[in-house]
PyMOL Python script that loads the backbone (N, CA, C, O; Angstrom):
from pymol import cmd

cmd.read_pdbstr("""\
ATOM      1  N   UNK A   1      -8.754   7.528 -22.285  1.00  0.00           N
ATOM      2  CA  UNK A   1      -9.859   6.751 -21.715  1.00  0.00           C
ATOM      3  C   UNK A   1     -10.668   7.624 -20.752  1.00  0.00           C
ATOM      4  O   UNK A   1     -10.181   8.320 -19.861  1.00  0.00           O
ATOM      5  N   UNK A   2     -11.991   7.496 -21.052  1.00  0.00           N
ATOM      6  CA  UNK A   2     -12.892   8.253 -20.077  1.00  0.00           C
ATOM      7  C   UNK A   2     -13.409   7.825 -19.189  1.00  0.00           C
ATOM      8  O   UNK A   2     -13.595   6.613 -19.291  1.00  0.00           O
ATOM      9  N   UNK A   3     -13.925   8.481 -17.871  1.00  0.00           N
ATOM     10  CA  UNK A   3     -14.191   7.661 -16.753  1.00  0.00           C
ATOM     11  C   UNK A   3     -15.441   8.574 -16.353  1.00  0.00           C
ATOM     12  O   UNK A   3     -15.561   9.798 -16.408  1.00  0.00           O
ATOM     13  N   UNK A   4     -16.420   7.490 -15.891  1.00  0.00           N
ATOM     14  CA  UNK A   4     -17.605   7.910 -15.596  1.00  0.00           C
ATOM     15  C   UNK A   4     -17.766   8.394 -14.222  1.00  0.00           C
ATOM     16  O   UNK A   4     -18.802   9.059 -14.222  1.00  0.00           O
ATOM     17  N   UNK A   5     -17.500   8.389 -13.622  1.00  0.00           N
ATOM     18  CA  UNK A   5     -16.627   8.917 -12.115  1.00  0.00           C
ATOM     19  C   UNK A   5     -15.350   8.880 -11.688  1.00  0.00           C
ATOM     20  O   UNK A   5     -14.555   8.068 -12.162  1.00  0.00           O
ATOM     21  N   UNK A   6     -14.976   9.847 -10.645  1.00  0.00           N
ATOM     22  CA  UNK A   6     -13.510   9.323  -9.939  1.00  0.00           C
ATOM     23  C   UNK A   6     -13.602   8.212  -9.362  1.00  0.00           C
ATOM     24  O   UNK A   6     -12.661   7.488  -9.037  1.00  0.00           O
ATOM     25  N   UNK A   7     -15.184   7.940  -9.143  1.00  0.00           N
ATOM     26  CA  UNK A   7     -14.976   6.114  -8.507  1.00  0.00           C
ATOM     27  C   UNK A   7     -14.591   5.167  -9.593  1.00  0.00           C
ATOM     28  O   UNK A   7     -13.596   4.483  -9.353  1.00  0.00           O
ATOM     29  N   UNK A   8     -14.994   5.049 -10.373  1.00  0.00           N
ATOM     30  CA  UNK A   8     -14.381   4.372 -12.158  1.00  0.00           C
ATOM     31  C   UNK A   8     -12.964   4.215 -11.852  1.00  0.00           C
ATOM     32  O   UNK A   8     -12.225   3.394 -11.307  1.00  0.00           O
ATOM     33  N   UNK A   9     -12.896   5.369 -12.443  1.00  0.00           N
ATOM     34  CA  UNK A   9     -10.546   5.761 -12.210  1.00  0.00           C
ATOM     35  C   UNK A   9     -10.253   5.284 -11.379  1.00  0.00           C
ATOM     36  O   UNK A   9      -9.364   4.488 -11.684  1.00  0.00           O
ATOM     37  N   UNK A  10     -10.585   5.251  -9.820  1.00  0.00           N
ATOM     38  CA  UNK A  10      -9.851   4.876  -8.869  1.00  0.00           C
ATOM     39  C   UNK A  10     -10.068   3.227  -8.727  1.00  0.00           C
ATOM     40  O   UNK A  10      -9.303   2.531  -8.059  1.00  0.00           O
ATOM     41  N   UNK A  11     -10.996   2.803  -9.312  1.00  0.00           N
ATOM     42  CA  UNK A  11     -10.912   1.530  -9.659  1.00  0.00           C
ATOM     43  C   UNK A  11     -10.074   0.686 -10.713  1.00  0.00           C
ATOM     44  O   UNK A  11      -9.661  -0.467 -10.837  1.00  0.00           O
ATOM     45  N   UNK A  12     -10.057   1.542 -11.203  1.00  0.00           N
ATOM     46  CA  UNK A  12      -9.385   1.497 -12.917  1.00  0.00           C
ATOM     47  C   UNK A  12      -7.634   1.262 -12.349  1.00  0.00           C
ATOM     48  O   UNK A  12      -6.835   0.378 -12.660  1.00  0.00           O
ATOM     49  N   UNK A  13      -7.513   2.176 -11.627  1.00  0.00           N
ATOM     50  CA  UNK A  13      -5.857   2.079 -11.256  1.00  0.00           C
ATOM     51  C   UNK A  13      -5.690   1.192 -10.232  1.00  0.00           C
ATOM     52  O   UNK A  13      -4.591   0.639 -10.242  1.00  0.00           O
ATOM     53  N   UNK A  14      -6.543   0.835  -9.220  1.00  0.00           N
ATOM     54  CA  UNK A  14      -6.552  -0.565  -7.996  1.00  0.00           C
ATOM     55  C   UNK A  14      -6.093  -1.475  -9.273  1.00  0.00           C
ATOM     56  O   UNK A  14      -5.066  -2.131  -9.103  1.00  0.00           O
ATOM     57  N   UNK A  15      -6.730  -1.575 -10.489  1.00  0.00           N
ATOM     58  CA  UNK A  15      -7.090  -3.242 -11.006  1.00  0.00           C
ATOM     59  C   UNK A  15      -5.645  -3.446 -11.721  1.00  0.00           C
ATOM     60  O   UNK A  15      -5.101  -4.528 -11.946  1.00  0.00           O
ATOM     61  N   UNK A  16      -5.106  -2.027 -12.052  1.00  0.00           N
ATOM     62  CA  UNK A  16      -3.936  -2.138 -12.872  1.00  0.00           C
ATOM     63  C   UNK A  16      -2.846  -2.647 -11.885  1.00  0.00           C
ATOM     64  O   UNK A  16      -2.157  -3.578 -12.303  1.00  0.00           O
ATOM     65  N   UNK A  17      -2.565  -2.129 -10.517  1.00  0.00           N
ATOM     66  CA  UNK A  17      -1.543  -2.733  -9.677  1.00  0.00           C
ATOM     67  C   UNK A  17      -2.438  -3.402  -8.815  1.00  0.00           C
ATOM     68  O   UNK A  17      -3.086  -2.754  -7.994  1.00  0.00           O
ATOM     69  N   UNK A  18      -2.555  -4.737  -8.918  1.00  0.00           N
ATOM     70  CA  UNK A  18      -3.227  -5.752  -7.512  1.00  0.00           C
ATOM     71  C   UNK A  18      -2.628  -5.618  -6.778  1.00  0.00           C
ATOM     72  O   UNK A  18      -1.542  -5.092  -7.021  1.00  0.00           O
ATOM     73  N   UNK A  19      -3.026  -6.086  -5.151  1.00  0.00           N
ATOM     74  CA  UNK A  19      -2.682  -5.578  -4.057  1.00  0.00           C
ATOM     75  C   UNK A  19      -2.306  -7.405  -3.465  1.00  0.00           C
ATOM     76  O   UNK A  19      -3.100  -8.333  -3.617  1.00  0.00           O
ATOM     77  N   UNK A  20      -1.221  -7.501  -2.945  1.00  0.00           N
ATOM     78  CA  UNK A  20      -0.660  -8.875  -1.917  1.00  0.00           C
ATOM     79  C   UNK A  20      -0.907  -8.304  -0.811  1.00  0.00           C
ATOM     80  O   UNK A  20      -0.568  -7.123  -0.735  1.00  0.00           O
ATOM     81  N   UNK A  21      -1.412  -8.794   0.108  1.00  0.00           N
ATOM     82  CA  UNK A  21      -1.381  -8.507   1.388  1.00  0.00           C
ATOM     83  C   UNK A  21      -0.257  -9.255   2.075  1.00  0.00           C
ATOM     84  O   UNK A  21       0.321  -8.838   3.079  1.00  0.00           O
ATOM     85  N   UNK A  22      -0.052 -10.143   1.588  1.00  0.00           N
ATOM     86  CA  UNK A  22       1.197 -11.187   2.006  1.00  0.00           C
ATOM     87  C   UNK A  22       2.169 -10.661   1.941  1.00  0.00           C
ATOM     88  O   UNK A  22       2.878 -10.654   2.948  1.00  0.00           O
ATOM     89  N   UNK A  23       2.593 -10.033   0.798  1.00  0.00           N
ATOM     90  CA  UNK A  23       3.535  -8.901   0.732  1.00  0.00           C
ATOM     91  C   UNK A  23       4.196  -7.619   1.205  1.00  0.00           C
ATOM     92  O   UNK A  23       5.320  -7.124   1.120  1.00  0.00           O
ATOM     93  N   UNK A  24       3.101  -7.311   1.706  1.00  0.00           N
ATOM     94  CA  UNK A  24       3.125  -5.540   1.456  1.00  0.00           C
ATOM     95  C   UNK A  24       4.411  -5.112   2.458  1.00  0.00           C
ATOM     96  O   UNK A  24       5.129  -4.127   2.295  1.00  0.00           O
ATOM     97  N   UNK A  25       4.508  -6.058   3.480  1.00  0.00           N
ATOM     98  CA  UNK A  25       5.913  -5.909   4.720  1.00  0.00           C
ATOM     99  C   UNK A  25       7.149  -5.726   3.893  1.00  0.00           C
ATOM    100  O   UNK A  25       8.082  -4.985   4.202  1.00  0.00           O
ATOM    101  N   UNK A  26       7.069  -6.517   2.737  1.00  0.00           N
ATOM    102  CA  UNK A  26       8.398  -6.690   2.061  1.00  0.00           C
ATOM    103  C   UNK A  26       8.587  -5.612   0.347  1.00  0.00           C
ATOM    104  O   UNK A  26       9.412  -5.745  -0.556  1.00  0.00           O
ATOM    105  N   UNK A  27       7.443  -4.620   0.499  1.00  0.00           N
ATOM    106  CA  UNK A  27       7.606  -4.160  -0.763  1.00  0.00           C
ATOM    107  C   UNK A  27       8.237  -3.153  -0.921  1.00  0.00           C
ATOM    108  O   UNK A  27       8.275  -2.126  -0.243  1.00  0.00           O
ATOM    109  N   UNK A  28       8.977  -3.557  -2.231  1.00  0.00           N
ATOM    110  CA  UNK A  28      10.433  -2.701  -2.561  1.00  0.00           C
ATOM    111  C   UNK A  28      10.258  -1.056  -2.354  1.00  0.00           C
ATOM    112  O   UNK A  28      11.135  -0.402  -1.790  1.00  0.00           O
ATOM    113  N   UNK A  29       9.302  -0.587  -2.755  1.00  0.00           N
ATOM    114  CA  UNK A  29       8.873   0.797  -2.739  1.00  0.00           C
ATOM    115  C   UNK A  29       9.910   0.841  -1.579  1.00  0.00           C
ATOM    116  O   UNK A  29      11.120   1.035  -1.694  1.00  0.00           O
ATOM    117  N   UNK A  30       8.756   0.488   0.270  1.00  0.00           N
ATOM    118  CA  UNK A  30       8.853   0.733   1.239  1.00  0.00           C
ATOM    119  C   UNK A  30      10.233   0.707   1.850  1.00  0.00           C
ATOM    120  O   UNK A  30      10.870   1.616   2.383  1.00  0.00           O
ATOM    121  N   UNK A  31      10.569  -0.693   1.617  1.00  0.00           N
ATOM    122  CA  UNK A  31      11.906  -0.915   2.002  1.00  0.00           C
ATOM    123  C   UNK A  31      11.631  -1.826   3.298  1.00  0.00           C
ATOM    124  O   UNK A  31      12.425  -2.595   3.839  1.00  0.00           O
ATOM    125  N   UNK A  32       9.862  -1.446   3.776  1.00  0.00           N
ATOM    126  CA  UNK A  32      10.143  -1.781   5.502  1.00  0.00           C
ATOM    127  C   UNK A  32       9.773  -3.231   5.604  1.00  0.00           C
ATOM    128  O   UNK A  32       9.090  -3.918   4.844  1.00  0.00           O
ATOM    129  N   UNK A  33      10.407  -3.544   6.764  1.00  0.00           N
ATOM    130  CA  UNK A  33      10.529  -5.161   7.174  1.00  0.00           C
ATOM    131  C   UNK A  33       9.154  -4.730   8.075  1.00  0.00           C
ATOM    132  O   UNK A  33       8.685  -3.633   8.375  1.00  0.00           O
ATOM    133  N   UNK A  34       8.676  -6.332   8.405  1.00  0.00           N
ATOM    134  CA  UNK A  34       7.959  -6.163   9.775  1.00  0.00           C
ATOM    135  C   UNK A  34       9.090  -6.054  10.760  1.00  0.00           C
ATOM    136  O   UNK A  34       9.245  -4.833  10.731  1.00  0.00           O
ATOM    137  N   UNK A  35       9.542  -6.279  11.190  1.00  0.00           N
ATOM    138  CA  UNK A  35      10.511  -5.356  12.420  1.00  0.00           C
ATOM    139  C   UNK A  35      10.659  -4.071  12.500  1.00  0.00           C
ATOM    140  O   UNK A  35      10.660  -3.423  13.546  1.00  0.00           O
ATOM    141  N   UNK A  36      10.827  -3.525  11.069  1.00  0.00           N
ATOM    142  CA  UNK A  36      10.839  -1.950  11.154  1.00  0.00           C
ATOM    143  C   UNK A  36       9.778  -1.307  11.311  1.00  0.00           C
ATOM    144  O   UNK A  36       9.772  -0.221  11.891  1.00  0.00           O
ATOM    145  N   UNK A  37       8.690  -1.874  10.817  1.00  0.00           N
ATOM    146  CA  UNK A  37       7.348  -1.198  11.127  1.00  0.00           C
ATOM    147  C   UNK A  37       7.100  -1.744  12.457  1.00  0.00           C
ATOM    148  O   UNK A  37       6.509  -0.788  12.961  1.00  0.00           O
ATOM    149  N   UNK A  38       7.140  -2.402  13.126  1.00  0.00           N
ATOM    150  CA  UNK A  38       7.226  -2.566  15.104  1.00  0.00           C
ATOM    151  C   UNK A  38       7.990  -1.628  15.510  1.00  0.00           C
ATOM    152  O   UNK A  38       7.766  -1.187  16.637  1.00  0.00           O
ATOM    153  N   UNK A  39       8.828  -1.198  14.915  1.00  0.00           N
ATOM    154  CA  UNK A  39       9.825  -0.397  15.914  1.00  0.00           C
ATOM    155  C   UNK A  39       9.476   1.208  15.565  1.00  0.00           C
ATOM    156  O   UNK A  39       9.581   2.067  16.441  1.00  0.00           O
ATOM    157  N   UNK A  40       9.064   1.513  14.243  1.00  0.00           N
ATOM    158  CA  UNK A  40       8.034   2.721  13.772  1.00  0.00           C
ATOM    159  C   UNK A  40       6.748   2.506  15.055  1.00  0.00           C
ATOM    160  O   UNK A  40       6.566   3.317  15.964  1.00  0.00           O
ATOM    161  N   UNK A  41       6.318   1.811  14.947  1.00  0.00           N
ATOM    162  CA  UNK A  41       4.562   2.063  16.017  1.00  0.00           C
ATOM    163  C   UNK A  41       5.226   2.164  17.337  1.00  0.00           C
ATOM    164  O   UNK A  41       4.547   2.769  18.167  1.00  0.00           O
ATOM    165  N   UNK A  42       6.517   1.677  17.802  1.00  0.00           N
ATOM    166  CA  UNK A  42       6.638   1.879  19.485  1.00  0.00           C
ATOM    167  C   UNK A  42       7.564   3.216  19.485  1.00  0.00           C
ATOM    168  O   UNK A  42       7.605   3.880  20.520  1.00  0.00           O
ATOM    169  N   UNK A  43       8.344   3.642  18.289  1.00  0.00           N
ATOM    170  CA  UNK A  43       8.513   5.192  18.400  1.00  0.00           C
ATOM    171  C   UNK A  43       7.567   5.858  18.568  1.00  0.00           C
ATOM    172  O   UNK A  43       7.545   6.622  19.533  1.00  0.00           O
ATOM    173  N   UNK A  44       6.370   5.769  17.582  1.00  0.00           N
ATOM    174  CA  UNK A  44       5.201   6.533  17.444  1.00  0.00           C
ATOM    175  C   UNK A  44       4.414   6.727  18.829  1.00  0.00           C
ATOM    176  O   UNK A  44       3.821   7.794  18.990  1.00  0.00           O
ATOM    177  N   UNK A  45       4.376   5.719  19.872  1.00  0.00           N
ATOM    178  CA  UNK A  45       3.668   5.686  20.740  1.00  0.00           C
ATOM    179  C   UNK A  45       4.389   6.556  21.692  1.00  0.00           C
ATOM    180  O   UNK A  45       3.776   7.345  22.411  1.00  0.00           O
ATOM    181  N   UNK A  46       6.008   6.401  21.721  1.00  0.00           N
ATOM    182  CA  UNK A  46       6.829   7.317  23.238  1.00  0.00           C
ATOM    183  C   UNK A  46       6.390   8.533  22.769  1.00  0.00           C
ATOM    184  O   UNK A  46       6.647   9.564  23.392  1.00  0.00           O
TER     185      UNK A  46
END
""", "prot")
cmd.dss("prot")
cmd.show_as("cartoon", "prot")
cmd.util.cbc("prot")
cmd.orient("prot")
């Protein structure tokens, strides 16, 4: 499949995996909870 820009493609692959925002705390990839990502940003900050 050909793409008339990298803006095309990079659209092309957004549409293939939709995005939950509701989700994204809990996605398997990540692993991370919202607790773990709170406790990532107040490491990040000391």
């Amino acid at each position: 499949m050909e793409y008339k820009s990298e803006k095309d493609r990079e659209n092309n692959n957004k549409s293939k995996s939709p995005k939950h925002p509701n989700r994204i705390t809990t996605d398997p990839k990540t692993k991370m909870t919202l607790e773990n990502i709170k406790e990532e940003i107040k490491k990040s900050r000391t």
